[in-house]
N, C-alpha and C positions, 0 to 999 in steps of 0.2 A: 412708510406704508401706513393708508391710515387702518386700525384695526376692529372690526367687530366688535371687539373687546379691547379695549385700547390698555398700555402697563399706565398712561395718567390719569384711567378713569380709577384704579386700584386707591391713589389718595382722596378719593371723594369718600372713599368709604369712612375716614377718618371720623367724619360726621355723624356717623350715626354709631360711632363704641363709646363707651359711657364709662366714666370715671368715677373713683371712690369720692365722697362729698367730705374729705376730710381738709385739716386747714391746710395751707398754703404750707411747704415746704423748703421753700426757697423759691428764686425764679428759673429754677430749672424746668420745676413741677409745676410751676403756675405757665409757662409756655408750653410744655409738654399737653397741657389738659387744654389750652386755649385751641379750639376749633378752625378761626381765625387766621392764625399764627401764621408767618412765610413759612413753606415747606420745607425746605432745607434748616430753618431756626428752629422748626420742632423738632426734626428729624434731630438735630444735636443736642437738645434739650434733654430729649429721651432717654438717649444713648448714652449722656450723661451721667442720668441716674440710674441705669443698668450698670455703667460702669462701675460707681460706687456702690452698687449693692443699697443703695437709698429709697427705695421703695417698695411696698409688698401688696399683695391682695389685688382689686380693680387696679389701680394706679400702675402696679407693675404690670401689671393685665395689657393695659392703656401702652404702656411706652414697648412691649415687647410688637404689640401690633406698629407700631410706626414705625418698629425699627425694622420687621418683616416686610414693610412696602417698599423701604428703601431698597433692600434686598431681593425684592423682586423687580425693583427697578435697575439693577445689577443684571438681571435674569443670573442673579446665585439663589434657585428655588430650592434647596435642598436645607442647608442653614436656616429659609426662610419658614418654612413648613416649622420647622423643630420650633424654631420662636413663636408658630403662635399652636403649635400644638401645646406650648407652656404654660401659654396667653387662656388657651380657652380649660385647660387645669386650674389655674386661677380661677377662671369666670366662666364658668360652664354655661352661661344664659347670654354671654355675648356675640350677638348672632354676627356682628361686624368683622368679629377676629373667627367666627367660621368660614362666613364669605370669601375673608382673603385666603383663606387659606384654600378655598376652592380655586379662587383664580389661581396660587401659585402651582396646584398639582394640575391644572388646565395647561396652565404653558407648560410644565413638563410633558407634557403630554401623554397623564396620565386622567383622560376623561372620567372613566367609572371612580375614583375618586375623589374630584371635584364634583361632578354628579351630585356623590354622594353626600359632598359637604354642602353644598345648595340645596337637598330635600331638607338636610338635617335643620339649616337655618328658616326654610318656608317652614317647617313643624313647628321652629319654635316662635316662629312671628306669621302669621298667615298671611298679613299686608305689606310682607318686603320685600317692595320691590326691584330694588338691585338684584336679590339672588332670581327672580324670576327673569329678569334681564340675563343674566351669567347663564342659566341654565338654558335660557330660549339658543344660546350662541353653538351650544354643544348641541344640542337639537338640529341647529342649522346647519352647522359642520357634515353632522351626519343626515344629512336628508333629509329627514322627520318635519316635511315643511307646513304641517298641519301643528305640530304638537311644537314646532318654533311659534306658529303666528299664535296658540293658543297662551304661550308664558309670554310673550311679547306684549300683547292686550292684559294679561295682568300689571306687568308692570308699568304699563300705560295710564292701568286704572289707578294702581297705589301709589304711583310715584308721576307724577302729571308733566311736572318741570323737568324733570331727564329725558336730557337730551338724546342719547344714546336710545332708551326705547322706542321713541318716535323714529329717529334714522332707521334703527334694524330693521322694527315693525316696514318699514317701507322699503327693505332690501328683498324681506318674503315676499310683499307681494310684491313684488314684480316678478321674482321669480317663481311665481303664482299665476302670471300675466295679469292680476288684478294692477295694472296700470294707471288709471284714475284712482283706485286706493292710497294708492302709493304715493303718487304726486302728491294728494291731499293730508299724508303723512309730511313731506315734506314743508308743505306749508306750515302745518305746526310745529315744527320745526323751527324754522326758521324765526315763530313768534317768540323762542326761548331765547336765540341767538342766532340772528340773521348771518353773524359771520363767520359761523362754524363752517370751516372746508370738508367738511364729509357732508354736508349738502348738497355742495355743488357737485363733487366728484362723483356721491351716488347718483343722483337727478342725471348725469350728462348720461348713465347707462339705460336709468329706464326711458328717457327718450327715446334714446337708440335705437332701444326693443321694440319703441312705439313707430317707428321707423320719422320723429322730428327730430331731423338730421341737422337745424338748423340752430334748435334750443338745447341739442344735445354739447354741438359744439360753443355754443354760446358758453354752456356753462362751463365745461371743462380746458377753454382756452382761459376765461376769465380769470379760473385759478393757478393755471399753468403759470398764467402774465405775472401774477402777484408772488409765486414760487415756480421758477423754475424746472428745478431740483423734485417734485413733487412727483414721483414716481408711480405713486398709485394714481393721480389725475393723467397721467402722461399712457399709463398702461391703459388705461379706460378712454381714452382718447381714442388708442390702438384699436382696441376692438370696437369701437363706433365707425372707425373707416373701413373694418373688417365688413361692418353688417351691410354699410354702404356701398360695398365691393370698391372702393381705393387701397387699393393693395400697394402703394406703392407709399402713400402717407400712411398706413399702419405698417410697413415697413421700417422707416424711417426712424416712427415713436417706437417699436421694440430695441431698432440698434440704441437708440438714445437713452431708454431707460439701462441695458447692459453696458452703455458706455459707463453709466453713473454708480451702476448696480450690478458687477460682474456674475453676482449668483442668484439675479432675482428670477425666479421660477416663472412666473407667470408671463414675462418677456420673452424667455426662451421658448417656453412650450407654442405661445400665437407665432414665435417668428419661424421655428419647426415647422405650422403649418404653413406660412407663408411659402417656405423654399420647398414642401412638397407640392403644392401648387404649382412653384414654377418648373417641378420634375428634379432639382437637385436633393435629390437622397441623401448624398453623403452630409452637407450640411445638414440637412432635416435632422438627421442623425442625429450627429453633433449638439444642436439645442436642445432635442429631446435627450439625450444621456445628459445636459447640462440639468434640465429641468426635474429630472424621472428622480437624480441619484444623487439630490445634495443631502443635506443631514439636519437638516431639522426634525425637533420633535415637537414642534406643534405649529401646525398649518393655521390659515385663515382659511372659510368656507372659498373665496373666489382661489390660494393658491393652492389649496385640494383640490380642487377643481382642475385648476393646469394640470395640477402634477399627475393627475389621475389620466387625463388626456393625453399627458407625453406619454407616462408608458406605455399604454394603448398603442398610440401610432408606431413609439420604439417595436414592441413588441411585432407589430404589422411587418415593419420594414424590413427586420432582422430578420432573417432565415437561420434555421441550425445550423446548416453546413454553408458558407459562403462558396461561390464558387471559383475553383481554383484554389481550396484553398486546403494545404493535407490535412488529416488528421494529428495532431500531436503537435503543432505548429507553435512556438514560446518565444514573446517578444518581449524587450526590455528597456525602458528608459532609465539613463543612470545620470544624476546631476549633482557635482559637485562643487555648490559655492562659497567660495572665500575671500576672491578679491572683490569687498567692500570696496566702495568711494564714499560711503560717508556717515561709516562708523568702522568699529576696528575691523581689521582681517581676520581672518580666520586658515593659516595657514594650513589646516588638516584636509578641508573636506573635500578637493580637486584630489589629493593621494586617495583618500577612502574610496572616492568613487570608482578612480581608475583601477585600484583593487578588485573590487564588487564586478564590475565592467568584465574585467578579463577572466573571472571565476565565470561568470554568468554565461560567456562566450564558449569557457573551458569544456561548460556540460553539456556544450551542445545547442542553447539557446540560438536559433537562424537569422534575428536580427537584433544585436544588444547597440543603441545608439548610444553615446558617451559624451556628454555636454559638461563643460565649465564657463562658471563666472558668466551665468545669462542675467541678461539684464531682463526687464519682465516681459516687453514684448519679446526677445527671443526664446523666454520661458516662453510662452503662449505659443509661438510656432513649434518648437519642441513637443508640447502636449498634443498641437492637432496635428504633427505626419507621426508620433507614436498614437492616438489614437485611431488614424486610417491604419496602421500597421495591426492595432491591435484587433480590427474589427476582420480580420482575415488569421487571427489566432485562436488558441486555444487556451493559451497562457498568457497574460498580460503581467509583468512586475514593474514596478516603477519604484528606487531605490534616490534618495535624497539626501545627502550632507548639506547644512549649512547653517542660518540662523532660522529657527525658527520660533514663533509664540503663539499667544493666543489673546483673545480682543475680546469678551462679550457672548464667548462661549464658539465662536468661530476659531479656526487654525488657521493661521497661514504662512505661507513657507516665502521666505525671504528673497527678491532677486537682488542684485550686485548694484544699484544705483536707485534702490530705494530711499525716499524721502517721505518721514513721520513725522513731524514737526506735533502732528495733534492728531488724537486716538480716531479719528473718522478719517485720517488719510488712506489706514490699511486697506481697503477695500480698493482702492483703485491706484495703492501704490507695493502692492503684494499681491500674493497667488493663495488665493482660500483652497484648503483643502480639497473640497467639493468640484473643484476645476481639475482635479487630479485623479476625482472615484469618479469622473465621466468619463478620463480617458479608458483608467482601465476598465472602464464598465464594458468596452466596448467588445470582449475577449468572450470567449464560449462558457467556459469552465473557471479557471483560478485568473482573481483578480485580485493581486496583491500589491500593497501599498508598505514601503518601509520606508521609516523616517529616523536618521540619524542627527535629527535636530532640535534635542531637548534643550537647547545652552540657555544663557541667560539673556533677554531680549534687551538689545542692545540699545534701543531707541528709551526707554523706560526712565533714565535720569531725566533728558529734555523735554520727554513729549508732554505736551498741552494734554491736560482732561476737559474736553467740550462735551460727552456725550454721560448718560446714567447709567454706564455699563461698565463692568466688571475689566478692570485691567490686568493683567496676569503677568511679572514680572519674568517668571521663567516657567520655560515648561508649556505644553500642549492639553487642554481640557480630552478627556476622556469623551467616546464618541461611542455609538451603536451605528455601524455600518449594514447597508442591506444583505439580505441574504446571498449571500456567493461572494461577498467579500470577506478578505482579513487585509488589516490594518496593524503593523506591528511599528512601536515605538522603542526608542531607543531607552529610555528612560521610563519613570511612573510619571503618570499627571501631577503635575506640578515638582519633579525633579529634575535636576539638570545633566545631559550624556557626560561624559569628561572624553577630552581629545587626547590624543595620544601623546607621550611625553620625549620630548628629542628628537624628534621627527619620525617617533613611530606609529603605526597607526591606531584609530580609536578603540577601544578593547571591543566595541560594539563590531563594528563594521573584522578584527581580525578572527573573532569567536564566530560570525556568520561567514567569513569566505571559507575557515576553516572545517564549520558543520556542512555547509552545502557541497563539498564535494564529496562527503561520506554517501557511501551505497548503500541503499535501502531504507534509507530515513523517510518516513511519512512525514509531509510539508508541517501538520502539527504540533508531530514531535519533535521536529528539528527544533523551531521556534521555542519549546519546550526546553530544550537542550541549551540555544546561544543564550538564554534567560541564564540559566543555574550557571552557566561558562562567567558569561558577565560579573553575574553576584560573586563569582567567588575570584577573577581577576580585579574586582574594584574592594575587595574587601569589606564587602558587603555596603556600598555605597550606592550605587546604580544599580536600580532592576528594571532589564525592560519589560513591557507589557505588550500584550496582544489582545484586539477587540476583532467580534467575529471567526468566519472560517471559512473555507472552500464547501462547494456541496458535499454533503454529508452521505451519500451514495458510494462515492468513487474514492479509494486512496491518491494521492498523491507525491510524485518524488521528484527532487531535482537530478537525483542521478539513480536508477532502477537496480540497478544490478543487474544480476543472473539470476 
């Protein structure tokens, strides 16, 4: 996707942090300080001399910011922040190592202080304009498309050759309708670098607008031809047959972008509207709970935009009470996988499930559906008749043994004939979390997710590194799920569940069938409860964790009492 604020504009910044003028220290520090330099050869240069504790003051200033982009190029923003919060300790006037550090709390998505670190840097440089660029995006994000085009033109004025100011500048206006602005934005554009694809792929939309249906596709095919794969020229392609009214060719480009891109927001939300258009609801549905409830924490202006539109339309379609459908109504998808074809088995997690399964039925639950060893399309049909089931409940739980990890800040849970050879296969050879908070999103009340698959990711000896993101050898990244959901792991972020020994079962999944049948346990306290069970049958090895909660109004119980 290409982005507003792209993570490879983050290494231009390199350019303008300034280094101590002492001599040469070896050729670690003489690559590290070269401007120049192949990015990955600074990158290790740097890293280098952090390692050894080999450099102080600017210098170390210098290599702590390089090592914070690579780190941001990880999207691990957390670690990255602390590095150049060190960084601008050191060097309080390096406006370079503030900037990044606003873009890293921007993709967190934590806007007010990135914000804040883009005013702190315009204070200390009035003419920089990168951070007026950074700052114009958070502006755009939110709306403010006066106070976007007005840091946009600054950074026009102080930074002439950035590229990136001229694209954006020409994203406001158009959504400004200022149309000939915007073109004539792209034209200077293209005199910095004719063959930057965020030209062609933004110009195909303001065409669009302009209703040159011809120039619109001109551009956006021409890049498609050269990238296939180009998801955002493919999505923007979509909605120019939208304005066109060929519904049938923006059709097509949304399945093709979900074929490529199972969780891309802004595919599901146009193809939502597409199937309400043609009167199928239930799909509508379906893309918008794809769209409304995945888990990122920092959107682009155009997928705020979708995601803002699906739940809207979600919200239209959903009614409180569906009809036909009782009150108190608790639906359950239980999946147990372990026969692997092509890595080891995992003998546990068919027994675990079918435990879970038969407790879940025990309490009453009206439809608990009970799956093993799905391969991924049968995961996928499993998800959509438990999310029709769910959208006629009250309760939705969805409970998982098997392998799972985590990629780049995404989760995903493992099917049975999975193939990773290389870290960009997971998306279209795995089941992202996000395809599992749409099923259950689809429930009234309690939308609960449990995952008994912190193990060690299996794929992690062989698989290829192609991409600059963060690989996670065991264990699930830590999430913020939306309101009305909980999300309970078996394990902490980054620890691994342990399976039961001799053919018994996992201490996770025996401490929860054995809590959920107690009377009068409130859903939070339970989870409260198999936590301290766990820590204290693993001897204190495994603790699971819980993110989010049910609404905060109503108790909750799996089994009520008297």
């Amino acid at each position: 996707m290409l982005r507003v604020v792209s993570l490879t504009f983050v290494m231009l910044l390199a350019g303008i942090i300034t280094a101590a003028a002492d001599p040469q220290a070896g050729d670690d520090l003489a690559t590290c300080r070269d401007r120049q330099a192949e990015t990955q050869a600074r990158t290790t240069a740097c890293e280098n001399l952090l390692d050894a504790n080999r450099v102080t003051g600017k210098d170390k200033a210098l290599a702590l910011v390089i090592h914070a982009q690579a780190l941001i190029g990880k999207r691990d923003y957390d670690p990255a922040i602390e590095a150049l919060t060190s960084a601008i300790e050191l060097d309080p006037d390096n406006i370079g190592a503030i900037n990044v550090r606003g873009v890293a709390h921007e993709h967190k998505g934590e806007d007010d202080l990135a914000m804040a670190d883009y005013n702190l840097a315009i204070q200390k440089r009035s003419n920089f304009g990168f951070a007026y660029n950074n700052r114009g995006t958070i502006q755009l994000r939110r709306g403010a498309l006066q106070s976007a085009l007005d840091d946009f033109n600054l950074s026009i004025k102080y930074t002439p050759k950035f590229l990136l100011g001229w694209t954006n500048r020409a994203r406001v206006r158009t959504l400004m309708k200022d149309y000939d602005g915007a073109i004539a934005d792209f034209a200077e554009a293209e005199k910095i670098d004719p063959a930057a694809q965020q030209i062609a792929a933004n110009r195909c939309t303001t065409y669009g607008l302009m209703g040159k249906y011809d120039l619109a596709f001109a551009d956006c095919n021409g890049l498609i031809e050269k990238q296939p794969r180009n998801i955002y020229a493919i999505n923007n392609r979509a909605d120019v047959s939208m304005l066109k009214g060929d519904f049938d060719a923006a059709l097509k480009d949304y399945t093709n972008v979900i074929q490529i891109s199972p969780n891309n927001v802004r595919a599901h939300s146009g193809r939502g509207q597409l199937y309400e258009r043609k009167k199928d609801l239930a799909q509508a549905r379906a893309d918008y709970r794809a769209a409304a409830y995945s888990l990122t924490k920092f959107d682009e202006y155009d997928v705020a935009r979708a995601r803002a539109i699906a739940q809207a339309r979600l919200a239209a379609l959903t009614p409180q009470t569906s009809a036909g459908a009782p009150s108190g109504r608790r639906v359950a998808l239980v999946v147990g996988n372990g026969a692997y074809k092509n890595v080891h088995a995992l003998p546990n997690p068919p027994r675990d499930a079918k435990l879970i399964a038969g407790v879940l039925h025990d309490v009453g639950f009206q439809t608990v559906i009970s799956v093993s060893d799905l391969t991924r399309d049968k995961f996928f049909d499993a998800l959509k008749t438990f999310a029709d089931e769910a959208e006629k409940a009250d309760w939705a739980v969805f409970y998982y043994a098997g392998h799972g990890f985590e990629i780049g800040g995404v989760n995903y849970l493992v099917p049975v004939d999975a193939k990773l050879a290389v870290d960009r296969d997971a998306e279209t050879q795995a089941v992202a979390l996000e395809q599992v908070i749409a099923a259950v999103g689809a429930a009234r009340k309690v939308r609960l997710v449990i995952l008994d698959a912190c193990r060690d990711n299996p794929f992690a000896p062989a698989m290829q590194h192609t991409l600059s993101l963060k690989l996670v050898d065991k264990g699930f990244s830590n999430i913020e799920p939306g309101a009305g959901f909980m999300v309970v792991y078996a394990a902490k972020h980054g620890e691994t569940a342990i399976d039961g020994d001799n053919g018994a079962d996992s201490p996770f999944s025996t401490a929860l069938a054995r809590e959920i049948k107690e009377p009068k346990v409130e859903i939070r306290k339970l989870f409260d409860i198999v936590r301290d069970d766990v820590w204290s049958a693993t001897k204190h090895v495994q603790q699971p964790f819980t993110y989010g909660s049910p609404p905060g109004r109503e108790d909750f119980y799996f089994v009520a009492g008297k």
